[in-house]
C-alpha positions as CSV (number, residue, x, y, z in Angstrom):
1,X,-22.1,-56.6,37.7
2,X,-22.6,-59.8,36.3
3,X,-24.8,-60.6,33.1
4,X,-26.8,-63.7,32.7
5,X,-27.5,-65.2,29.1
6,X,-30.6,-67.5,29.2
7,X,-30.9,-69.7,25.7
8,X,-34.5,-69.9,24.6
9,X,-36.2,-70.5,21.6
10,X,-33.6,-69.9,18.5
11,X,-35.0,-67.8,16.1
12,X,-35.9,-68.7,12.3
13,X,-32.3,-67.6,11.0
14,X,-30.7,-69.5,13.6
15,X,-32.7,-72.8,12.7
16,X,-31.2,-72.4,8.8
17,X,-27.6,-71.8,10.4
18,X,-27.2,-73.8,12.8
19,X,-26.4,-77.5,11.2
20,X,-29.0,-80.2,12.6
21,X,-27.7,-82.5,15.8
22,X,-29.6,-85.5,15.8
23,X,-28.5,-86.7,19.1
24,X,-28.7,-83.1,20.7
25,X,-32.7,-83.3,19.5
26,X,-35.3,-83.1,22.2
27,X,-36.3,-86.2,23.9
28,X,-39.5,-85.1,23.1
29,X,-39.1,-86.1,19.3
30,X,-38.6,-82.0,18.7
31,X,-35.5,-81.2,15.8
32,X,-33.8,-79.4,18.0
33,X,-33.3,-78.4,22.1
34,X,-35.6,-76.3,23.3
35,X,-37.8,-76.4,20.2
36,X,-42.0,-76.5,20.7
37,X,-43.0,-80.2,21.3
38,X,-45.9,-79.4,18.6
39,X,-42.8,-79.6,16.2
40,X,-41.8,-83.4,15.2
41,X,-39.3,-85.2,12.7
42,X,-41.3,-86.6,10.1
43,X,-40.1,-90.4,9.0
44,X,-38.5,-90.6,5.1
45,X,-39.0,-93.4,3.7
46,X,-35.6,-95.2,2.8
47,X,-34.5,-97.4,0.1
48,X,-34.1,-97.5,-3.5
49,X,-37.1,-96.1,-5.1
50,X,-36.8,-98.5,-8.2
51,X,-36.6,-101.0,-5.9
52,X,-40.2,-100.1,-4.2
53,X,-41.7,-99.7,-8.0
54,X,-40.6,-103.2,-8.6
55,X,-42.1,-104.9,-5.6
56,X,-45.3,-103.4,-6.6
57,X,-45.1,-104.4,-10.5
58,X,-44.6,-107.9,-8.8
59,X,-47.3,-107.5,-6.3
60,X,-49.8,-106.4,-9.3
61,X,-49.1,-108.9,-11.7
62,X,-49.1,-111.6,-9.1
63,X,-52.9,-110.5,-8.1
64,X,-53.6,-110.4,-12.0
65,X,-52.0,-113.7,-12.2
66,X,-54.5,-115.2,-9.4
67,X,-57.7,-113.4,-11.0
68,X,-56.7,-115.4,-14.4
69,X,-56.4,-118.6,-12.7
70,X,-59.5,-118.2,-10.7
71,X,-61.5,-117.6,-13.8
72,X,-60.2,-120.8,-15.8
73,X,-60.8,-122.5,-12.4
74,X,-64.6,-121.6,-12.6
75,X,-65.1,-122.1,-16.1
76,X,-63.9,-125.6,-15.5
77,X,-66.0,-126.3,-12.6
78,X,-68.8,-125.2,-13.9
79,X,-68.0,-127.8,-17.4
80,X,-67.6,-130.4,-14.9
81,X,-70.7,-129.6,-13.4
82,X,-72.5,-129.7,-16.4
83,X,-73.4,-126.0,-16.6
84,X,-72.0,-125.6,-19.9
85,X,-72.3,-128.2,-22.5
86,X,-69.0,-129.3,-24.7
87,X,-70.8,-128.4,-27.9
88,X,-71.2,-124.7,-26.7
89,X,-68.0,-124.1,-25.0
90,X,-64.8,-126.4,-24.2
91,X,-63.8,-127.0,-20.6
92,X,-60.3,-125.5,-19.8
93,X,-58.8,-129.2,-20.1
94,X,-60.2,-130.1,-23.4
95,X,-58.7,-127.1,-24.7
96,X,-55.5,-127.6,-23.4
97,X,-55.7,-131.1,-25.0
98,X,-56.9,-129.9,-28.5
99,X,-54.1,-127.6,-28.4
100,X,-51.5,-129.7,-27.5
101,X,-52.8,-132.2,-30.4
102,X,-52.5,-129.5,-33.1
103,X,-49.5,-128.5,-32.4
104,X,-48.0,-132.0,-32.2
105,X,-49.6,-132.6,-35.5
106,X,-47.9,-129.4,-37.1
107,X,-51.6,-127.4,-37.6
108,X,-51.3,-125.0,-35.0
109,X,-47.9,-123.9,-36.3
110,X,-48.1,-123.6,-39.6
111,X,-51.2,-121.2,-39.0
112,X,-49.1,-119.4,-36.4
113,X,-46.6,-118.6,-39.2
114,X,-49.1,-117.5,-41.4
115,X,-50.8,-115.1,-39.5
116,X,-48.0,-114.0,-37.7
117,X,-46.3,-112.9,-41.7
118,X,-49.6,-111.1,-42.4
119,X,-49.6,-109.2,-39.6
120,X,-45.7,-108.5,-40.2
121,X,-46.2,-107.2,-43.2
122,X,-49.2,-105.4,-42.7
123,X,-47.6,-103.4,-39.6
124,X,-43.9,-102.9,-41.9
125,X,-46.1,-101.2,-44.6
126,X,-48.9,-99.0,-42.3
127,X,-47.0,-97.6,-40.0
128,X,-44.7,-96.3,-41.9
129,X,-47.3,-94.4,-44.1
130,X,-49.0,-93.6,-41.0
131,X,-46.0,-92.1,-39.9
132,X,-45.5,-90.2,-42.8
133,X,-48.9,-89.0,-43.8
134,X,-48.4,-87.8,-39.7
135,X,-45.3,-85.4,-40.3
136,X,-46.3,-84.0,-43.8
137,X,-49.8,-82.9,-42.2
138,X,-48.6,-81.8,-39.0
139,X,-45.3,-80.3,-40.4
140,X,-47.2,-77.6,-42.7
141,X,-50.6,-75.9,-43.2
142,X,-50.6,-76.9,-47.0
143,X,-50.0,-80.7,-45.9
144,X,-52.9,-80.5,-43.4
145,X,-55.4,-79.0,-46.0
146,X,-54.7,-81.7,-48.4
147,X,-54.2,-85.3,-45.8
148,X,-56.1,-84.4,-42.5
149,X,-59.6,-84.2,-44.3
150,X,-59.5,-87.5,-46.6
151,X,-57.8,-89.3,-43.6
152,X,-60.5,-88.4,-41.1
153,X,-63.4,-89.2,-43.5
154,X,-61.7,-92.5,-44.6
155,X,-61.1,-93.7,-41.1
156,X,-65.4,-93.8,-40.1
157,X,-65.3,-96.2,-43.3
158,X,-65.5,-99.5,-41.8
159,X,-63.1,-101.7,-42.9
160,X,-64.8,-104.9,-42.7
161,X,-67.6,-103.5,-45.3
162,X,-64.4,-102.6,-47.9
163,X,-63.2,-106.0,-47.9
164,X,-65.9,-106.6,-50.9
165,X,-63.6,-104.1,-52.7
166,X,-60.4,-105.7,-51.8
167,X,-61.4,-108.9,-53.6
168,X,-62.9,-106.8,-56.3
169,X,-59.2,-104.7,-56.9
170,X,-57.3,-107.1,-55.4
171,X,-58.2,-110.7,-55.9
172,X,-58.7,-113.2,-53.3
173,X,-54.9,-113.4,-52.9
174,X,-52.5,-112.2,-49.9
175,X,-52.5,-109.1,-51.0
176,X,-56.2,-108.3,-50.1
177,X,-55.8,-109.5,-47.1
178,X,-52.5,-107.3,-46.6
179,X,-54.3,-104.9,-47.5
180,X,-56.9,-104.7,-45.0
181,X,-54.5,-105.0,-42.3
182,X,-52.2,-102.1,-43.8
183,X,-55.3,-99.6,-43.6
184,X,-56.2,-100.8,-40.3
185,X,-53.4,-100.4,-38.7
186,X,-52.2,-96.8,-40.6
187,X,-55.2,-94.6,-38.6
188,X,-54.0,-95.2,-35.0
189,X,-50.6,-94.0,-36.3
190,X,-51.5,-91.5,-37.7
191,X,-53.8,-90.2,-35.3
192,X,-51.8,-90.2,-32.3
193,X,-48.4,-88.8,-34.3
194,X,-50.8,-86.1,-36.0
195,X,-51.6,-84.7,-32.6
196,X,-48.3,-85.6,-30.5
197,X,-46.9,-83.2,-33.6
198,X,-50.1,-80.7,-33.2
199,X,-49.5,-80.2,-29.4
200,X,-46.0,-78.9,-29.4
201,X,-45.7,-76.0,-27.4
202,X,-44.7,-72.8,-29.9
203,X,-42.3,-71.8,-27.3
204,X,-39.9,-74.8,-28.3
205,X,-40.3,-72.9,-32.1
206,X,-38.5,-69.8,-30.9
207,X,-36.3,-71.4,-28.9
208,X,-34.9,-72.9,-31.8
209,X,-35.0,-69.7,-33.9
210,X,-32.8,-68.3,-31.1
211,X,-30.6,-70.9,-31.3
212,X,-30.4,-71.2,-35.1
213,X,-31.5,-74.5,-35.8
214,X,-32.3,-75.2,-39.4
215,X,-35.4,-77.5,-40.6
216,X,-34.0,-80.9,-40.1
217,X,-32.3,-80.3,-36.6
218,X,-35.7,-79.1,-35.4
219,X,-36.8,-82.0,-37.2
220,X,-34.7,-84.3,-35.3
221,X,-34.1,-82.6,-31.9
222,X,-37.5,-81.2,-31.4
223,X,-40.4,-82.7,-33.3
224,X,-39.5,-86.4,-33.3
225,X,-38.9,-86.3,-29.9
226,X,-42.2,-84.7,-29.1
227,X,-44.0,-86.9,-31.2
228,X,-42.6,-90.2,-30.0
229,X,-44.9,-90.9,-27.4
230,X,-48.0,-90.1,-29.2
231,X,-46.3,-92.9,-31.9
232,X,-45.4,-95.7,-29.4
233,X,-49.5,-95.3,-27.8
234,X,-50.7,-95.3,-31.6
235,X,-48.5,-98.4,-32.3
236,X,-49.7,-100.2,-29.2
237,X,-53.1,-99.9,-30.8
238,X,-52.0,-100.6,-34.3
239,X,-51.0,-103.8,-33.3
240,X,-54.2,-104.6,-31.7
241,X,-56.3,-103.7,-34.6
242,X,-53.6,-105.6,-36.8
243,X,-54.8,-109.0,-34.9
244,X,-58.4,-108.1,-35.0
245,X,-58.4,-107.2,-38.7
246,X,-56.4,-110.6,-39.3
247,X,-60.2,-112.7,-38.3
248,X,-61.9,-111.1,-41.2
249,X,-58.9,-111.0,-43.4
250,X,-58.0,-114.7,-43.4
251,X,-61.9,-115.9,-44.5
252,X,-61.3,-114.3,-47.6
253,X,-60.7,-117.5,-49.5
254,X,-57.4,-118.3,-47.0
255,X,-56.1,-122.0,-46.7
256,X,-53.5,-120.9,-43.7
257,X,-54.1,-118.9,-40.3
258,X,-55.4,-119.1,-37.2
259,X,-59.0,-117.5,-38.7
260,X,-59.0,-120.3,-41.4
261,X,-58.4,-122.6,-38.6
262,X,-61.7,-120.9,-37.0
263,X,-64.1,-121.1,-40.0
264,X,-63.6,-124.5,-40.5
265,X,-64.0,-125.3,-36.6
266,X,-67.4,-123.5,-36.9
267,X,-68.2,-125.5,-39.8
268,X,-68.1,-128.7,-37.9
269,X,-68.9,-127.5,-34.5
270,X,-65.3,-127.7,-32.8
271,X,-65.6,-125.0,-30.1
272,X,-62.2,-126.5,-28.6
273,X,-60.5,-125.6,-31.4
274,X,-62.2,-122.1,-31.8
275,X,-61.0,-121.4,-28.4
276,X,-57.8,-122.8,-28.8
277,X,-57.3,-120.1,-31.8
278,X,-58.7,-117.2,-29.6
279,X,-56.5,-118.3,-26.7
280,X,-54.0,-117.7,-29.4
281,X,-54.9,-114.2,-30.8
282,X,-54.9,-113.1,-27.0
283,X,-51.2,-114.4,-26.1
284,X,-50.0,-112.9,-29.2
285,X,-51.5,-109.8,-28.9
286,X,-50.4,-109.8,-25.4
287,X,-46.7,-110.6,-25.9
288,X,-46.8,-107.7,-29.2
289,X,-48.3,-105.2,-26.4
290,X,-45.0,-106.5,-23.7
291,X,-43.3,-105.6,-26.5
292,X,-44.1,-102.2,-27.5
293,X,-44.2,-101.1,-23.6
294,X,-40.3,-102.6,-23.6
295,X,-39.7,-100.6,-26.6
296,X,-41.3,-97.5,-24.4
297,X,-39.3,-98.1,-21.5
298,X,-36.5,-98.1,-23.6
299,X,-37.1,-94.9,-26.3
300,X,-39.0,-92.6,-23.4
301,X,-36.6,-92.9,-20.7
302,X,-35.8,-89.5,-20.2
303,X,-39.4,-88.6,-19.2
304,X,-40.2,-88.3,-15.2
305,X,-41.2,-91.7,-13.5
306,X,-39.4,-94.1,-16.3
C-alpha cells in the first residue's frame, strides 16, 4: 500500500520554524507557498532613519525660509506702492540701508555690546539662583514651605511697575538695570526645575534605597537628570524674557543699547532705525534660542527620538 503526503497550508508553529524564502514566496505576493493570497508582504521603509529626519528639518526650514521672504517681499511692495508711508514704517530697503550705515559708523555695535553684556550678566546671575531656589524647594518639604510661596506671589508682580524701585534702591546705574533682568529671567527657571524635580516618579526613590545610594549620588544620578529637561525649556524662556526685559531696562537713564538706540529714534521719528533695532532683538533672540536647542541636543541625548 502506498501513502500519499499532500502539503497544504502549514500550520502557525510551522510559519515561526520554518526560516522565510523570499524567492520560494508566492507569485501571488503571499510570504510563503501555498499561503492565503489575502496574506501580503508589507514594504519597510529603508534607509537611515537620521537621514529621513534631516531631509525633513531641511524641507521645514526651507518652507519657513520662503514664508520670511514672502513677507519682506510684501511689505516692500506695498512701501513702494505707497500703502505705508516712510514716517510710519520703513520699507525693507531703507532698513537695510540704515543698518548698514550704523554699523559702518560704529553705533550699531557698540549698542550690540552693551546689551548683549547686560543680558550676560543678568542670565550668569538668575539662573543660577533660579536653579538653586529650584533644588532647595523641591529637594525638602521645609524648603518648599519657606521659597515656593514668596516665589509664586513675587512672580504676578510685574516687573516693569518695580523698575520705580530699582532706581529708588539702586540708582540709575547698571546695576538697576541688571537687576531687572536677573528677576526676570530667575522665574522661568525656577518654575520649570521646581516641577521637572516635583514630577519624579517615587519609584526611582526606592530604587535607590535598594541600591544604597546616599544623598548626593541620588542627587547626581537621579534628580539632576530628571530635572534637566524641565531646566533647558525654562532657560529657552529665560532668555527670551532676558531680551524683552532689556527694552525697559535700558530707558532707565542708559547712554548704550539697542533700547537707547530706540528712544532716541522715537524722539525724532526714525522708524528705520527702530526697526533696525527690533530686527536686532529678533536675530539675537533667535540665534540664543539655536543655541539652547544645540545645548539640548547635546545634554538630552539619551532620551527616545534625539
Amino acid at each position: 500500500m502506498t501513502l500519499s503526503v499532500t502539503r497544504g497550508v502549514p500550520t502557525d508553529r510551522e510559519r515561526d520554524l520554518a526560516p522565510l524564502d523570499v524567492d520560494a514566496a508566492g507569485t501571488d505576493g503571499s510570504p510563503w507557498p501555498g499561503a492565503p493570497s489575502g496574506l501580503v508582504r508589507l514594504p519597510t521603509r529603508s534607509g537611515d532613519p537620521r537621514r529621513h529626519r534631516s531631509l525633513r528639518s531641511r524641507h521645514s526650514g526651507s518652507q519657513r525660509l520662503i514664508g520670511v521672504v514672502l513677507l519682506v517681499g510684501l511689505w516692500e511692495v506695498a512701501a513702494l506702492l505707497g500703502w505705508i508711508r516712510p514716517d510710519e514704517l520703513s520699507a525693507p530697503t531703507a532698513v537695510v540701508s540704515t543698518g548698514a550705515h550704523l554699523l559702518a559708523n560704529g553705533t550699531l555695535e557698540s549698542a550690540l555690546w552693551a546689551s548683549l553684556q547686560r543680558v550676560f550678566w543678568g542670565l550668569a546671575i538668575g539662573v543660577p539662583i533660579g536653579a538653586a531656589l529650584a533644588l532647595a524647594a523641591g529637594l525638602s518639604r521645609v524648603g518648599e514651605n519657606l521659597i515656593d510661596g514668596n516665589v509664586q506671589m513675587l512672580r504676578f508682580v510685574p516687573i516693569i511697575g518695580l523698575e520705580s524701585l530699582f532706581v529708588l534702591w539702586l540708582g540709575v546705574g547698571e546695576t538697576a538695570k541688571i537687576s531687572m533682568i536677573t528677576l526676570g529671567v530667575m522665574f522661568p527657571i525656577y518654575i520649570n526645575t521646581y516641577a521637572a524635580i516635583r514630577s519624579i516618579d517615587p519609584c526611582y526613590g526606592e530604587l535607590a534605597d535598594v541600591v544604597g545610594l546616599g544623598r548626593w549620588a541620588r542627587l547626581r544620578r537621579i534628580v539632576l537628570p530628571a530635572a534637566l529637561p524641565g531646566f533647558l525649556v525654562g532657560l529657552r524662556l529665560a532668555m527670551a524674557v532676558a531680551w524683552l526685559l532689556l527694552v525697559f531696562a535700558e530707558q532707565i537713564n542708559a547712554s548704550s543699547g539697542l533700547g537707547y538706540l530706540i528712544v532716541q529714534a522715537q524722539t525724532y521719528f526714525q522708524s528705520n532705525v527702530i526697526v533696525v533695532c527690533l530686527a536686532c532683538y529678533a536675530i539675537l533672540g533667535l540665534l540664543t534660542d539655536v543655541f539652547v536647542r544645540s545645548l539640548e541636543s547635546v545634554a538630552l541625548r539619551w532620551q527616545p527620538g534625539r
